[in-house]
N, C-alpha and C positions, 0 to 999 in steps of 0.2 A: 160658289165653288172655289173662288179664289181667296175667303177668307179661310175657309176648311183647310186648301192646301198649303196655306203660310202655317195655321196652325198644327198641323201634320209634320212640316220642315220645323220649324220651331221644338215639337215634341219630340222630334228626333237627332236637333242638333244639327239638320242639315243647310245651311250656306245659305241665303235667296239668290239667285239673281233676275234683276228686271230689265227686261229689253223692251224699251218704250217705244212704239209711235202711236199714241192718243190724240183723238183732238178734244178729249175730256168726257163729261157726263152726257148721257141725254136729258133734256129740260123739259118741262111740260107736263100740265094734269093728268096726260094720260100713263106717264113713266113714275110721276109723283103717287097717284094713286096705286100702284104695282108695287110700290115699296122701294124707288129707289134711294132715297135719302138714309131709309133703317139699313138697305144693305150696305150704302156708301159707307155708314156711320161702322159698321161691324168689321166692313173689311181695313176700313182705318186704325179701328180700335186692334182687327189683329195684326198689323205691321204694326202699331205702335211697340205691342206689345211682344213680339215676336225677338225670341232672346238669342239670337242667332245673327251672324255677320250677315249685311246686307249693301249690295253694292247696282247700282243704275246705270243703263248705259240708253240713251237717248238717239236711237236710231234717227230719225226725220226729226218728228215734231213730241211735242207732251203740253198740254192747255190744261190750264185753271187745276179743277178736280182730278182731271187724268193724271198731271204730271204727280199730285199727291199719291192715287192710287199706284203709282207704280215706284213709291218708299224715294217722292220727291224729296227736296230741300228742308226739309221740315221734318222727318225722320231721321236726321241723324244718320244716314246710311255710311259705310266704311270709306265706300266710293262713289263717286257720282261723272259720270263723264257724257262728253257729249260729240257723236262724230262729224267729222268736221263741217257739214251743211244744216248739221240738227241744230234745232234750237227751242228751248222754255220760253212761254209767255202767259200772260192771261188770257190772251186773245191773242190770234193766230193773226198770220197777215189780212187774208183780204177783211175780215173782220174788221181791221182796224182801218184799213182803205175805205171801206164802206162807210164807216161812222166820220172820218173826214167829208166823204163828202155827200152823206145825206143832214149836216147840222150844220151853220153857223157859227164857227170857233173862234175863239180871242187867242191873242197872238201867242200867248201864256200856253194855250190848250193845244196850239198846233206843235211849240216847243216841245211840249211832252209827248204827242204822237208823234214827231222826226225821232225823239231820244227812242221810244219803246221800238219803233221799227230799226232804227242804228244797231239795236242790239238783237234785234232777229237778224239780220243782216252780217253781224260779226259775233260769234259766240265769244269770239276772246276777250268781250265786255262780261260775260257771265265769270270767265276764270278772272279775269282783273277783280270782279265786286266777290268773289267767295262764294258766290250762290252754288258753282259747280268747280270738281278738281282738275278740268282739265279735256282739253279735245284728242279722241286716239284716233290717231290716220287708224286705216281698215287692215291696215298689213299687223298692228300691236296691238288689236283686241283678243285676239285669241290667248298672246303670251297674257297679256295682263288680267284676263279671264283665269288663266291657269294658276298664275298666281295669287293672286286672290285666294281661289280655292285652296293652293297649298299651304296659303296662310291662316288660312283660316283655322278656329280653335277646334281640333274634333272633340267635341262634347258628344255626343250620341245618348244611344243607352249599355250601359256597364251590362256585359256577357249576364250577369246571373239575375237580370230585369226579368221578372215574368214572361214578357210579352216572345223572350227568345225559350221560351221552353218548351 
């Protein structure tokens, strides 16, 4: 459904915008056998492909595939923002709490889970690395939403398109 309607907004020039809280895909033979990889692959291929401004706002959370499905880091979106307690990762927190402490980690391994969690912890290591443009307190989403939209290019479809006849 969600690649149909990127490509519906695409075909019509109109704007995306995604409002993320994912904690990503479902895993497993029995979701794998349903087809989710072909649809993951289709809805990706139409955000890629989707010739229309495209802007993310990161409610809570977004993980691994989700944060892609919803025209992550990776898409080149116009805007990417994230509100002030949200945060991207591969792995969410307790994910990451858990794999500390069901493994044996070298001191190397534990540096890099402090850093991954430091930055779910502080988004303004995401706006510091470029990954995302910026945290909107709750009161400037709506204006930056608007604007966005006003800025955005209206391509559509020109009055004498069949489809308006």
């Amino acid at each position: 459904k969600m690649s149909k309607f990127i490509q519906l907004c695409s075909a019509f020039g109109i704007p995306l915008l995604f409002l993320a809280d994912v904690p990503g895909f479902m895993v497993g033979t029995a979701v794998e056998q349903e087809g989710i990889i072909q649809a993951g692959a289709t809805l990706f291929g139409s955000i890629a492909q989707a010739a229309v401004p495209k802007m993310t706002i990161i409610i809570r959370k977004a993980h691994s595939a989700g944060l892609y499905a919803m025209a992550g880091p990776g898409f080149h979106s116009e805007a990417l923002y994230l509100l002030p307690r949200a945060y991207i990762a591969i792995y969410g927190r307790s994910a990451l709490e858990r794999l500390a402490d069901s493994r044996q980690l070298s001191d190397e391994e534990h540096a890099s889970l402090r850093s991954m969690l430091e930055e779910i912890d502080h988004p303004q290591v995401l706006v510091n690395q470029g990954l995302v443009d910026g945290i909107l307190e709750l009161g400037s989403v709506r204006p930056t939403v608007s604007n966005f939209l006003q800025q955005a290019p209206k391509t559509g479809l020109p009055d004498h398109h069949p489809i308006w006849r």
